[in-house]
mmCIF file as gemmi writes it, N, C-alpha and C atoms, coordinates in Angstrom:
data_model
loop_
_atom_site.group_PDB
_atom_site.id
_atom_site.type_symbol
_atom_site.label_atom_id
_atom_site.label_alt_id
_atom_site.label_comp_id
_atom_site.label_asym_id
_atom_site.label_entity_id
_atom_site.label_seq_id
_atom_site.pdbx_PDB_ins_code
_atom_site.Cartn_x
_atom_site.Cartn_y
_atom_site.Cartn_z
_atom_site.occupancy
_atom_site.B_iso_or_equiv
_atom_site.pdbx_formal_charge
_atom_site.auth_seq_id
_atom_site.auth_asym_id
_atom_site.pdbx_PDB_model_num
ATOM 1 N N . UNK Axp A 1 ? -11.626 99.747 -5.58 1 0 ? 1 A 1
ATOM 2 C CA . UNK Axp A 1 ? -12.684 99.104 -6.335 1 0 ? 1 A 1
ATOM 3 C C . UNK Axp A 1 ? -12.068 98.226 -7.425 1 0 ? 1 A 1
ATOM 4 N N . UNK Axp A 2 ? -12.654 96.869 -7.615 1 0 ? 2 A 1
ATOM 5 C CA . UNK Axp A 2 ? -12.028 95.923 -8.727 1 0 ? 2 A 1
ATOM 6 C C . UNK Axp A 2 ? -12.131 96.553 -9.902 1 0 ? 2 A 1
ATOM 7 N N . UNK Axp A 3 ? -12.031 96.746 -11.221 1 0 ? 3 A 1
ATOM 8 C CA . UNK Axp A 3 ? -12.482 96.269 -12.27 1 0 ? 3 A 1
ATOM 9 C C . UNK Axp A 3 ? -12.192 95.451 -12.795 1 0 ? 3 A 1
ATOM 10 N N . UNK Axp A 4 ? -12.625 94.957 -14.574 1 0 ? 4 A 1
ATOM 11 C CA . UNK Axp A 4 ? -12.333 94.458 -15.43 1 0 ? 4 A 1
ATOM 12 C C . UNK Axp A 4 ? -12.325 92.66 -14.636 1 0 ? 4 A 1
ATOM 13 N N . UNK Axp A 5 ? -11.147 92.067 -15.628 1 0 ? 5 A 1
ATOM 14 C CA . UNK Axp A 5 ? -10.757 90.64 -14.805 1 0 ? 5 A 1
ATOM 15 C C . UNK Axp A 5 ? -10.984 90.539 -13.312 1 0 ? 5 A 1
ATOM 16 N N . UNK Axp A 6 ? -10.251 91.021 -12.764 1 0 ? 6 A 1
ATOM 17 C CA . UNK Axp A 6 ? -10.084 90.883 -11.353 1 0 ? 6 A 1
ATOM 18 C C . UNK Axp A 6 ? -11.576 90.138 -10.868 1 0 ? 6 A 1
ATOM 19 N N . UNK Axp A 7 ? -12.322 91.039 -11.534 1 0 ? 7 A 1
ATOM 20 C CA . UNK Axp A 7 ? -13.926 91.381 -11.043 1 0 ? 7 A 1
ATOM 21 C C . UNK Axp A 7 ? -14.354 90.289 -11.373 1 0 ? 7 A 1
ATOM 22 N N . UNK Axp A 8 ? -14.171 89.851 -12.249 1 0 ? 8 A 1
ATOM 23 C CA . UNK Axp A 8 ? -14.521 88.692 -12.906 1 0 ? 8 A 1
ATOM 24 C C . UNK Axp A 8 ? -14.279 87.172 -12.656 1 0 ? 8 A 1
ATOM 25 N N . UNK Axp A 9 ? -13.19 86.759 -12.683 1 0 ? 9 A 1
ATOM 26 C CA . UNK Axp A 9 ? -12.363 86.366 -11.565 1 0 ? 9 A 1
ATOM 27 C C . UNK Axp A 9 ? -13.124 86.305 -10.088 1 0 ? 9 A 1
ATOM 28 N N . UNK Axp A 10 ? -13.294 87.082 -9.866 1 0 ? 10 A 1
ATOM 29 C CA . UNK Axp A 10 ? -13.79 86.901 -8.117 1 0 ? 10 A 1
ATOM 30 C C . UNK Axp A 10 ? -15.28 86.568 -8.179 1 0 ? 10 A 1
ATOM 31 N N . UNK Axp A 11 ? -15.944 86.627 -9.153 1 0 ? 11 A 1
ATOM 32 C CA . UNK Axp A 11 ? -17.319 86.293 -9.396 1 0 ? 11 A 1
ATOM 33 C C . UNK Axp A 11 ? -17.325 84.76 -10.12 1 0 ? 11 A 1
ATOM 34 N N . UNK Axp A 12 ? -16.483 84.371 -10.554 1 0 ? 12 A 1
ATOM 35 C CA . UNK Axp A 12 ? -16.44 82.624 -10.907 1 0 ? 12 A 1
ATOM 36 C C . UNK Axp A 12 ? -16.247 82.525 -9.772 1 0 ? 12 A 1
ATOM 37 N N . UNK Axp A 13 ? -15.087 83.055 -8.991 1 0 ? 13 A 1
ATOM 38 C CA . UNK Axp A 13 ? -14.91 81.811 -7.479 1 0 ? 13 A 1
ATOM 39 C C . UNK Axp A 13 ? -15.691 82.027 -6.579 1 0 ? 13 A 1
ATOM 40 N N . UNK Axp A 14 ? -16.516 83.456 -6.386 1 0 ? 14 A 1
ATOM 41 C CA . UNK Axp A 14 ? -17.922 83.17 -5.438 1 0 ? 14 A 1
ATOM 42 C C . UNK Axp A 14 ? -18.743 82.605 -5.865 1 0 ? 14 A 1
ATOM 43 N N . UNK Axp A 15 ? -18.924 82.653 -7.373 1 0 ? 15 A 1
ATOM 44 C CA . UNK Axp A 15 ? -20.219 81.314 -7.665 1 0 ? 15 A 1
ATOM 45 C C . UNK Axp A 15 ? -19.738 80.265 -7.445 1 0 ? 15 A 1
ATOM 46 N N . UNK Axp A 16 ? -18.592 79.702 -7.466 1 0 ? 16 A 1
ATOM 47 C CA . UNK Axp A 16 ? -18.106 78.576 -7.984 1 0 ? 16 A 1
ATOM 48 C C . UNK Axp A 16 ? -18.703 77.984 -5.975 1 0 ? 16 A 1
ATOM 49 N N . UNK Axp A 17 ? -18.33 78.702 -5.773 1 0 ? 17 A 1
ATOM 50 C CA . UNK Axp A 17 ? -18.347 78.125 -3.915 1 0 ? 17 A 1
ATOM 51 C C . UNK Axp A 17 ? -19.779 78.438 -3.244 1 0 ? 17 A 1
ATOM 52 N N . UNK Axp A 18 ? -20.781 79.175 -3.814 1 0 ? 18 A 1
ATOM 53 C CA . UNK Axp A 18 ? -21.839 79.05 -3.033 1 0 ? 18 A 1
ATOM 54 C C . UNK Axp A 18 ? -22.583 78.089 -3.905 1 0 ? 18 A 1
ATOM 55 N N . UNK Axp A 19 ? -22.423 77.915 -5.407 1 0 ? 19 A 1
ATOM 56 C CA . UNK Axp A 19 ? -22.891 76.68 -5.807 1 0 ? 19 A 1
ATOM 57 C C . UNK Axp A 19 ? -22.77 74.908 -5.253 1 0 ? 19 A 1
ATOM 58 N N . UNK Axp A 20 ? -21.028 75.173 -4.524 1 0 ? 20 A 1
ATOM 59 C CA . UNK Axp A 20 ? -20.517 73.99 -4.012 1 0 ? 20 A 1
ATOM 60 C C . UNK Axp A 20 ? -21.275 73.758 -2.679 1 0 ? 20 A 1
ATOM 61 N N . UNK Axp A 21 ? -21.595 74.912 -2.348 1 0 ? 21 A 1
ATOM 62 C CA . UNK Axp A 21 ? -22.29 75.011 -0.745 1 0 ? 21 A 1
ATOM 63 C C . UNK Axp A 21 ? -23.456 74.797 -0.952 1 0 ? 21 A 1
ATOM 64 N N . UNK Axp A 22 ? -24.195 75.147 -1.972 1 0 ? 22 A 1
ATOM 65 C CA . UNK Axp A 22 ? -25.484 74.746 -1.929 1 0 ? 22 A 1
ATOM 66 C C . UNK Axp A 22 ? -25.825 73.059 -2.518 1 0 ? 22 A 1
ATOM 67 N N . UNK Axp A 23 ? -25.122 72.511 -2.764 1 0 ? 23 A 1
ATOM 68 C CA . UNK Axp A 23 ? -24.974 71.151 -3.7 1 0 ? 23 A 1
ATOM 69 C C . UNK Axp A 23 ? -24.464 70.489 -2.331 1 0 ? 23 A 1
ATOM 70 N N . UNK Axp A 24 ? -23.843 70.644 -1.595 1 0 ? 24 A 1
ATOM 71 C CA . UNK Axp A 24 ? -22.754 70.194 -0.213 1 0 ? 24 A 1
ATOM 72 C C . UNK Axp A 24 ? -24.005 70.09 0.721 1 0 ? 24 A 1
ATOM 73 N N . UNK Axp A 25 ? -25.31 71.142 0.864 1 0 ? 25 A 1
ATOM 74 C CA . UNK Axp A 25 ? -25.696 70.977 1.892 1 0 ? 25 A 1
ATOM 75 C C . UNK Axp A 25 ? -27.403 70.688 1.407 1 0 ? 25 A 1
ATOM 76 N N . UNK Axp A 26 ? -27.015 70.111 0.225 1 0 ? 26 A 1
ATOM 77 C CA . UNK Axp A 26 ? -28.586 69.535 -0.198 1 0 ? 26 A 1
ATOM 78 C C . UNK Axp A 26 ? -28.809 68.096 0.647 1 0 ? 26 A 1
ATOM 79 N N . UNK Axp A 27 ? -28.007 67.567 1.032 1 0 ? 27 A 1
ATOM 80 C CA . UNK Axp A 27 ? -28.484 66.118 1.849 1 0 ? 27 A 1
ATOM 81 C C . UNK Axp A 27 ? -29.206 66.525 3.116 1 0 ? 27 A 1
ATOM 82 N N . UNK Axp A 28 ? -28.917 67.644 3.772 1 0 ? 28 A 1
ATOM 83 C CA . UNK Axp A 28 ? -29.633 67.883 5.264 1 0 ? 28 A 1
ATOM 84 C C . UNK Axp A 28 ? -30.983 68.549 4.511 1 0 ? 28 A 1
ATOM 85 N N . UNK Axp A 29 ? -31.393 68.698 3.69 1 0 ? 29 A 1
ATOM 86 C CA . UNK Axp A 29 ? -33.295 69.363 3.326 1 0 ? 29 A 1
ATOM 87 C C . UNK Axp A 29 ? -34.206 68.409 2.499 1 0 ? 29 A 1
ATOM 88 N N . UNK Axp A 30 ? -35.186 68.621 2.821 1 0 ? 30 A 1
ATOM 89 C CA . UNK Axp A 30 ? -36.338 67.839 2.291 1 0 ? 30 A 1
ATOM 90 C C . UNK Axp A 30 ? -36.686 67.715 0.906 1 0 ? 30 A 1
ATOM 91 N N . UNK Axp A 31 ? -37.032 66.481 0.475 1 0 ? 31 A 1
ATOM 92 C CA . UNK Axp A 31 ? -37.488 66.193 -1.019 1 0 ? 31 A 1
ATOM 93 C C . UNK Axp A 31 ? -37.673 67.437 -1.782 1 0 ? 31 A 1
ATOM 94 N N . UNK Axp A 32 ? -38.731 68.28 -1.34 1 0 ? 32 A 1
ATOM 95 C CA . UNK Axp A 32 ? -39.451 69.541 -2.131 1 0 ? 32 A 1
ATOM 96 C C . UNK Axp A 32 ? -38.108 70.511 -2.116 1 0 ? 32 A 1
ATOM 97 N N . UNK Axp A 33 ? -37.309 70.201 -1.152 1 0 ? 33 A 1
ATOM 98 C CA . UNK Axp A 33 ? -36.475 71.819 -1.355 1 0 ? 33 A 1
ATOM 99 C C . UNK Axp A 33 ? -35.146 71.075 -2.147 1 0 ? 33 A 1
ATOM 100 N N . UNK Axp A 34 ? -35.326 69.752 -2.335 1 0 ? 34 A 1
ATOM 101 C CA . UNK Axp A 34 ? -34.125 69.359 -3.164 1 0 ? 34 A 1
ATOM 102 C C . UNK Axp A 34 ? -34.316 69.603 -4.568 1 0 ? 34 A 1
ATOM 103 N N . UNK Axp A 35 ? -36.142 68.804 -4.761 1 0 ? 35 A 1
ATOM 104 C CA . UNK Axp A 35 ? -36.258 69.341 -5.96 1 0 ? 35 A 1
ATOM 105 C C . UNK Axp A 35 ? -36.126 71.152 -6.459 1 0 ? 35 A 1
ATOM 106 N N . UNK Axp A 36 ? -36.22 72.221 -5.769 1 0 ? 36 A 1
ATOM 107 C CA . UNK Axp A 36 ? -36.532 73.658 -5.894 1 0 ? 36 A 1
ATOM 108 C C . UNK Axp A 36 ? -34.902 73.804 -6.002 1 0 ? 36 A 1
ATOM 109 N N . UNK Axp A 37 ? -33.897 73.33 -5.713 1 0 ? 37 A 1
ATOM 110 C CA . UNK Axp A 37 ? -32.669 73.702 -5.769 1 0 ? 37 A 1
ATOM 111 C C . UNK Axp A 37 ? -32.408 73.375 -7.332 1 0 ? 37 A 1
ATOM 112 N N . UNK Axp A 38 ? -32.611 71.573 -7.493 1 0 ? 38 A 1
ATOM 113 C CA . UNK Axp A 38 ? -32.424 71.112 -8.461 1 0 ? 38 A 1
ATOM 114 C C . UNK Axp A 38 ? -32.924 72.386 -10.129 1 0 ? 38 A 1
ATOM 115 N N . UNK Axp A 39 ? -34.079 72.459 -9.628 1 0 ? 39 A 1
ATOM 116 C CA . UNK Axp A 39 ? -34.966 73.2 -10.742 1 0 ? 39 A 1
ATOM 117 C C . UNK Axp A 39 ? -34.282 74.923 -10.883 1 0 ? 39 A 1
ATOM 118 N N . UNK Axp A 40 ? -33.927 75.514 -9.908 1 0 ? 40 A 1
ATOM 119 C CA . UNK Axp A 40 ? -32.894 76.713 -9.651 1 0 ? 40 A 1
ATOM 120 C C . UNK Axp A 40 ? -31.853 76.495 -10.457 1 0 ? 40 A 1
ATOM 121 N N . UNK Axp A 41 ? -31.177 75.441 -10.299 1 0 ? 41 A 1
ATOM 122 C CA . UNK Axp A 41 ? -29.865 74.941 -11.13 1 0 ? 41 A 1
ATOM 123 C C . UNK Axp A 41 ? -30.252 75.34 -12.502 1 0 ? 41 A 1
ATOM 124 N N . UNK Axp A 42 ? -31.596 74.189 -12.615 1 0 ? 42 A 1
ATOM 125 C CA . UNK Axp A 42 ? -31.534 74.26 -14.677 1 0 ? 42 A 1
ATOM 126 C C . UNK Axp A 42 ? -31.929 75.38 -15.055 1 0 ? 42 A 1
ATOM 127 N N . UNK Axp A 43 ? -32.866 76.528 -13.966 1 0 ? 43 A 1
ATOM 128 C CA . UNK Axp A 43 ? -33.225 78.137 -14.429 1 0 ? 43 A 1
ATOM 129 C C . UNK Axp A 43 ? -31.998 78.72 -14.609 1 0 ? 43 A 1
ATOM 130 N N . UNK Axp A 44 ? -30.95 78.382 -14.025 1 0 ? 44 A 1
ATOM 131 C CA . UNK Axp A 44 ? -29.818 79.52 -13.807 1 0 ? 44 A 1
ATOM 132 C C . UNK Axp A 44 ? -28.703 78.869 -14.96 1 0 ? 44 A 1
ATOM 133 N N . UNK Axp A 45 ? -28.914 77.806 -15.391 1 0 ? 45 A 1
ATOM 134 C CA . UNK Axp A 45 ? -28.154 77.54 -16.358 1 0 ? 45 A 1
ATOM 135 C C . UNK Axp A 45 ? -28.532 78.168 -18.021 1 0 ? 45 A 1
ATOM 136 N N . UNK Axp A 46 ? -30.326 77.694 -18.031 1 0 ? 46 A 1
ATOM 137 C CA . UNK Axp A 46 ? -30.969 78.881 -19.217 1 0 ? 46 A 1
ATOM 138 C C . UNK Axp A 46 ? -30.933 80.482 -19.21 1 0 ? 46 A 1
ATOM 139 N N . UNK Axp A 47 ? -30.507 81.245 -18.103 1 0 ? 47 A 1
ATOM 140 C CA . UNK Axp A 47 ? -30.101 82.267 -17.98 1 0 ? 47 A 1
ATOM 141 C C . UNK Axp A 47 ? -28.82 82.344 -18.224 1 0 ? 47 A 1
ATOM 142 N N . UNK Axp A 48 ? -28.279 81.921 -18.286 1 0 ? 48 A 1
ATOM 143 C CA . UNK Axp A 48 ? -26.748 82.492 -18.394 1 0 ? 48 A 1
ATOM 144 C C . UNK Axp A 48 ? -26.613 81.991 -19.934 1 0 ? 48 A 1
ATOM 145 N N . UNK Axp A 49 ? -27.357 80.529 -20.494 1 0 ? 49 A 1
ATOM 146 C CA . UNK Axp A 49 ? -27.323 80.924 -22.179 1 0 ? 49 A 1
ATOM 147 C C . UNK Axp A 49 ? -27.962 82.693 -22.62 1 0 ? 49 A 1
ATOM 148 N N . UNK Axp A 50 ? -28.822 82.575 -22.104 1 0 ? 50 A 1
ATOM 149 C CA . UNK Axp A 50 ? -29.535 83.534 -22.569 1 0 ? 50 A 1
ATOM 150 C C . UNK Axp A 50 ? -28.439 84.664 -22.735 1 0 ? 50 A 1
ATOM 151 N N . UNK Axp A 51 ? -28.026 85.075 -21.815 1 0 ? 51 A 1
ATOM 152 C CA . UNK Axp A 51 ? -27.154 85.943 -21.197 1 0 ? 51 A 1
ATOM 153 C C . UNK Axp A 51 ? -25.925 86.133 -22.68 1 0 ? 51 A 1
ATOM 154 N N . UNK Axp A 52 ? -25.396 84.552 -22.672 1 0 ? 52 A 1
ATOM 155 C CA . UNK Axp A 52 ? -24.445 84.999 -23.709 1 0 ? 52 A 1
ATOM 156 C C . UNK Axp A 52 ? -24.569 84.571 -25.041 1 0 ? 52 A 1
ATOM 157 N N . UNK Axp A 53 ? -26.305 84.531 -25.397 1 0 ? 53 A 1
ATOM 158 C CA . UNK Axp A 53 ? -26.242 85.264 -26.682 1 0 ? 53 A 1
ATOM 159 C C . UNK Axp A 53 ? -26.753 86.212 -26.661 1 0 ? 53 A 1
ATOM 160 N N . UNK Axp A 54 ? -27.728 87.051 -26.292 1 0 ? 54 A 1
ATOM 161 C CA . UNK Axp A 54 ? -28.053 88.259 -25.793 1 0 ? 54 A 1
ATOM 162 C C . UNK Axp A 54 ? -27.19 89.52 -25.695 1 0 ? 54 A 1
ATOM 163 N N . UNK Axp A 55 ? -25.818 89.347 -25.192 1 0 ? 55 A 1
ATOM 164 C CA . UNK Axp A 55 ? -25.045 90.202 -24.96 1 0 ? 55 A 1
ATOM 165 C C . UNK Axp A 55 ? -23.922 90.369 -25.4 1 0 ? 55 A 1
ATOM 166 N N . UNK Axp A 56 ? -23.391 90.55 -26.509 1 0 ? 56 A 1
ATOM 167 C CA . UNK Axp A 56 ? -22.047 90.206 -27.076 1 0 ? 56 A 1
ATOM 168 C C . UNK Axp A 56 ? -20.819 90.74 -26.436 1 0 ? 56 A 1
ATOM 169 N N . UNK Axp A 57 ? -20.865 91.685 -25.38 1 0 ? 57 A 1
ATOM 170 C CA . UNK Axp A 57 ? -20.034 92.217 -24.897 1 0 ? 57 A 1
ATOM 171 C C . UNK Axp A 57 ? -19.531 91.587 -23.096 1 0 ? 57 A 1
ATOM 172 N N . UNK Axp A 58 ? -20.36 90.103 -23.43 1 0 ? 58 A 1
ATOM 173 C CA . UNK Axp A 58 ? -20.145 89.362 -22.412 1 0 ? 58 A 1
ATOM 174 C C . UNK Axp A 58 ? -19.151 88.724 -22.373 1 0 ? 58 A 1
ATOM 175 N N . UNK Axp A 59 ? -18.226 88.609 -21.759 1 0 ? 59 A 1
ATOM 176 C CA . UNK Axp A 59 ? -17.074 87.49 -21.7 1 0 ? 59 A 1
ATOM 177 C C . UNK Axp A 59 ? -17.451 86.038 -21.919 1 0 ? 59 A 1
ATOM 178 N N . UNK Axp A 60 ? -16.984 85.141 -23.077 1 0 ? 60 A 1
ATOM 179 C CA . UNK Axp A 60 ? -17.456 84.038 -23.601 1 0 ? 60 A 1
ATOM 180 C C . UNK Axp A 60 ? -16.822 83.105 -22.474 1 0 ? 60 A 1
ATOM 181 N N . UNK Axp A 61 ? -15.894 83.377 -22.006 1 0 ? 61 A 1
ATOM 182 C CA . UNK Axp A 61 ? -14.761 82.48 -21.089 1 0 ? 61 A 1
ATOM 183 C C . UNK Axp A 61 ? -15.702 82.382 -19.552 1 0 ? 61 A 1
ATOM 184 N N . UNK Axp A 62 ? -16.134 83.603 -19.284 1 0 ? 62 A 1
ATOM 185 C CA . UNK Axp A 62 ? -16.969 83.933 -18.071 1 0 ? 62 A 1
ATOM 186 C C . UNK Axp A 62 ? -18.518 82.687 -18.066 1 0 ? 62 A 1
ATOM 187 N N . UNK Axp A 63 ? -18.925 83.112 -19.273 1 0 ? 63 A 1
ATOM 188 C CA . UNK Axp A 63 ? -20.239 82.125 -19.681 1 0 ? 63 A 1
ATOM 189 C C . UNK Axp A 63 ? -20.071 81.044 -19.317 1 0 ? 63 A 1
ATOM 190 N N . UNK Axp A 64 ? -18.89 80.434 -19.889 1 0 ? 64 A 1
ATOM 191 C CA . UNK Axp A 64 ? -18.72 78.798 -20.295 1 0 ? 64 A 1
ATOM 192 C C . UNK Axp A 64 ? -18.479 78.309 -19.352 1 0 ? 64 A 1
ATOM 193 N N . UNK Axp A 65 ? -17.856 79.094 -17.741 1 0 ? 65 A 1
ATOM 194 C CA . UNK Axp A 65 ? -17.354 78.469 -16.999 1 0 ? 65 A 1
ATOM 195 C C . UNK Axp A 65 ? -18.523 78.237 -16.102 1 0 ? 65 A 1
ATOM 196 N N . UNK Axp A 66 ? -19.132 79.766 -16.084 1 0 ? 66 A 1
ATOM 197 C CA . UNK Axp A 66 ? -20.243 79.511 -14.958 1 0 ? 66 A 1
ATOM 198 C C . UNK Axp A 66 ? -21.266 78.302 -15.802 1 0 ? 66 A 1
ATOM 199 N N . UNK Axp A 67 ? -21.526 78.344 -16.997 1 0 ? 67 A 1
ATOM 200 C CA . UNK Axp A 67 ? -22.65 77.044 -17.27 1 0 ? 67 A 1
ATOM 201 C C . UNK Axp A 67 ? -21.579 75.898 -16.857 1 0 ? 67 A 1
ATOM 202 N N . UNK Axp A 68 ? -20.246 75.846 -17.25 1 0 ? 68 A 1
ATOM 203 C CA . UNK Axp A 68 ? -19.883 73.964 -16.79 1 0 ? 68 A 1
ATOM 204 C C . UNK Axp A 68 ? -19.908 74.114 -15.377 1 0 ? 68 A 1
ATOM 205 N N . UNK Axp A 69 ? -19.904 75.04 -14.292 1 0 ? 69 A 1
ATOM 206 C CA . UNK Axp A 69 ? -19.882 74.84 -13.273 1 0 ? 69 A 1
ATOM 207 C C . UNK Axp A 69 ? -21.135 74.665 -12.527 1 0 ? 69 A 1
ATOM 208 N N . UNK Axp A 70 ? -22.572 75.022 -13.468 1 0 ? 70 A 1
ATOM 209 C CA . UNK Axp A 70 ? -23.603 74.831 -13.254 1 0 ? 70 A 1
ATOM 210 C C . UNK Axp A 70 ? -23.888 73.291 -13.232 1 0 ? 70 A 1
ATOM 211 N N . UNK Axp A 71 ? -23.648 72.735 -14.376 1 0 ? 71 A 1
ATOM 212 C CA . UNK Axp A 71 ? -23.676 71.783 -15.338 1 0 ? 71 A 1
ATOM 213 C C . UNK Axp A 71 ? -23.56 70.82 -14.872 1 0 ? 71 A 1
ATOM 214 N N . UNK Axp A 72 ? -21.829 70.55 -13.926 1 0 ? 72 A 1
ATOM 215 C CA . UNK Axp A 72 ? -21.596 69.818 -13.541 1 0 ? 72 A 1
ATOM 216 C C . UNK Axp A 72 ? -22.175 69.476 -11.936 1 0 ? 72 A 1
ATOM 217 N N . UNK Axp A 73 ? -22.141 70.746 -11.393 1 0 ? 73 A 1
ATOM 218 C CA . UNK Axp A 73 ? -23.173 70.742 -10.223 1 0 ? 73 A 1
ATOM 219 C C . UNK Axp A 73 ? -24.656 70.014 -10.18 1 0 ? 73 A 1
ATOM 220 N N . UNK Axp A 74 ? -24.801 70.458 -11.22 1 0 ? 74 A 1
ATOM 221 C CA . UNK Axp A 74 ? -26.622 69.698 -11.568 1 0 ? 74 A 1
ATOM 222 C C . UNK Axp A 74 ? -26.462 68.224 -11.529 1 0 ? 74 A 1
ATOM 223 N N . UNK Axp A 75 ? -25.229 67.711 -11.658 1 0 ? 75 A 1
ATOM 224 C CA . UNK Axp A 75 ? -24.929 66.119 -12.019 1 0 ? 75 A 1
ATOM 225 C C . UNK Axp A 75 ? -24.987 65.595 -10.895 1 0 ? 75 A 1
ATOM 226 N N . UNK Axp A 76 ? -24.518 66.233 -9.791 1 0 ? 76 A 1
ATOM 227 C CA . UNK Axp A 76 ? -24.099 65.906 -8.528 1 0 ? 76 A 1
ATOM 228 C C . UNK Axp A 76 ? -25.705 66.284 -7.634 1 0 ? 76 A 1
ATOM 229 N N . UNK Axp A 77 ? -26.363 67.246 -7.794 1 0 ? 77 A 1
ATOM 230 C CA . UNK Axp A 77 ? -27.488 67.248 -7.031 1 0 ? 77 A 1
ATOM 231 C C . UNK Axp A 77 ? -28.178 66.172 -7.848 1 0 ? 77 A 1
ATOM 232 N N . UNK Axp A 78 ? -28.179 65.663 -8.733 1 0 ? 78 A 1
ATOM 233 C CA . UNK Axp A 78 ? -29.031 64.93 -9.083 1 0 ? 78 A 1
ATOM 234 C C . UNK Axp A 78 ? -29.307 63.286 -7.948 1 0 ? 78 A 1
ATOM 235 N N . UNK Axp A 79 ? -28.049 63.07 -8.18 1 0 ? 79 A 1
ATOM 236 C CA . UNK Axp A 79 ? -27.707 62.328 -7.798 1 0 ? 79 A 1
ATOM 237 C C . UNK Axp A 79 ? -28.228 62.103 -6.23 1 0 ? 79 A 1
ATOM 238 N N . UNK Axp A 80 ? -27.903 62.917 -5.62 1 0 ? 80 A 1
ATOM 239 C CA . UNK Axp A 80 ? -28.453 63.418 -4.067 1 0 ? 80 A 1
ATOM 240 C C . UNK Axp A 80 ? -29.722 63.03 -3.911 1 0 ? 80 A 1
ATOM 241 N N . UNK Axp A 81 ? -30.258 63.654 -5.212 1 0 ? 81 A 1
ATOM 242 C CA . UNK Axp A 81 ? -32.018 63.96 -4.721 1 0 ? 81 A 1
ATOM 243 C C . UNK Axp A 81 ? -32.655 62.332 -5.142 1 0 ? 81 A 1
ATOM 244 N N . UNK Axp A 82 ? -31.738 62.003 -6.35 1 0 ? 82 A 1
ATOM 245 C CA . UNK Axp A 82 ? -32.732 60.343 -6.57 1 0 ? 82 A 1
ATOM 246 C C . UNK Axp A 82 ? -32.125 59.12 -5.49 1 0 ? 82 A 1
ATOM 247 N N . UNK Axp A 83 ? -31 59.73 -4.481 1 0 ? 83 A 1
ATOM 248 C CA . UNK Axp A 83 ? -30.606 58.845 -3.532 1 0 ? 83 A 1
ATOM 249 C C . UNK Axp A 83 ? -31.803 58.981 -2.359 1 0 ? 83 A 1
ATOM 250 N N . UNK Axp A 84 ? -32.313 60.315 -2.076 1 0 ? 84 A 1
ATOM 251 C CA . UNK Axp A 84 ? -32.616 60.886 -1.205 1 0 ? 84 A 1
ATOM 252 C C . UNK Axp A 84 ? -34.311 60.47 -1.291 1 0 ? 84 A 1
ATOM 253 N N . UNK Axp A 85 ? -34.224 60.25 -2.767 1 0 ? 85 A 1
ATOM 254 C CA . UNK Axp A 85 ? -36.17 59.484 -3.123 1 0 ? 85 A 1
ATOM 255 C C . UNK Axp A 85 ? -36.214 58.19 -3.261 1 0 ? 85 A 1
ATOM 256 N N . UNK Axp A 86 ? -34.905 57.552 -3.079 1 0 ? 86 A 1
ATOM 257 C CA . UNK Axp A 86 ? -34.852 56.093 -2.957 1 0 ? 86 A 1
ATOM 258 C C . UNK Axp A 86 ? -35.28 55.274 -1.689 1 0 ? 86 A 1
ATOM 259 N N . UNK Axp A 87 ? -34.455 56.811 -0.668 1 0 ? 87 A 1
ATOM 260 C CA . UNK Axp A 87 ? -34.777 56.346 0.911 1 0 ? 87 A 1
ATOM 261 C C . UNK Axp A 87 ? -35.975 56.482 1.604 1 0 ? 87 A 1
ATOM 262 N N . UNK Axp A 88 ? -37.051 57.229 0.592 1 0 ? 88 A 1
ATOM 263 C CA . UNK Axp A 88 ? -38.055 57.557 1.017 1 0 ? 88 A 1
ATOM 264 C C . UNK Axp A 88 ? -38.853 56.673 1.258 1 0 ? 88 A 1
């Protein structure tokens, strides 16, 4: 069983990659489910503030990475979805 880092660690790089997967495979779905991803993004980014002020015993390093990795993801679906309402 992991603990501590390790654990931690392996939970940035599975978010880090099903975020990439879900941002990677927003061009094959429809307007409505681009927007519902898009809007998922900015919920899951106000959760994880929440998260680390809420919890002081949260790893600050853990926070910061998953919001810039949110963050920057959101930049990139954006992009997708106003290409994707251009072609409409």
């Amino acid at each position: 069983m992991l603990h501590g880092i390790p654990l931690l660690v392996l939970i940035l790089i599975v978010s880090t990659i099903a975020v990439s997967a879900l941002i990677w495979s927003m061009r094959r779905l429809k307007l409505r489910a681009q927007f519902l991803v898009l809007l998922g993004l900015g919920l899951m980014i106000g959760f994880l503030f929440l998260i680390l002020v809420q919890l002081p015993d949260f790893p600050r390093w853990l926070g910061i990475s998953l919001i810039t990795i949110v963050f920057v993801a959101s930049q990139f679906g954006v992009r997708i979805f106003l290409r994707s309402l251009k072609n409409e």
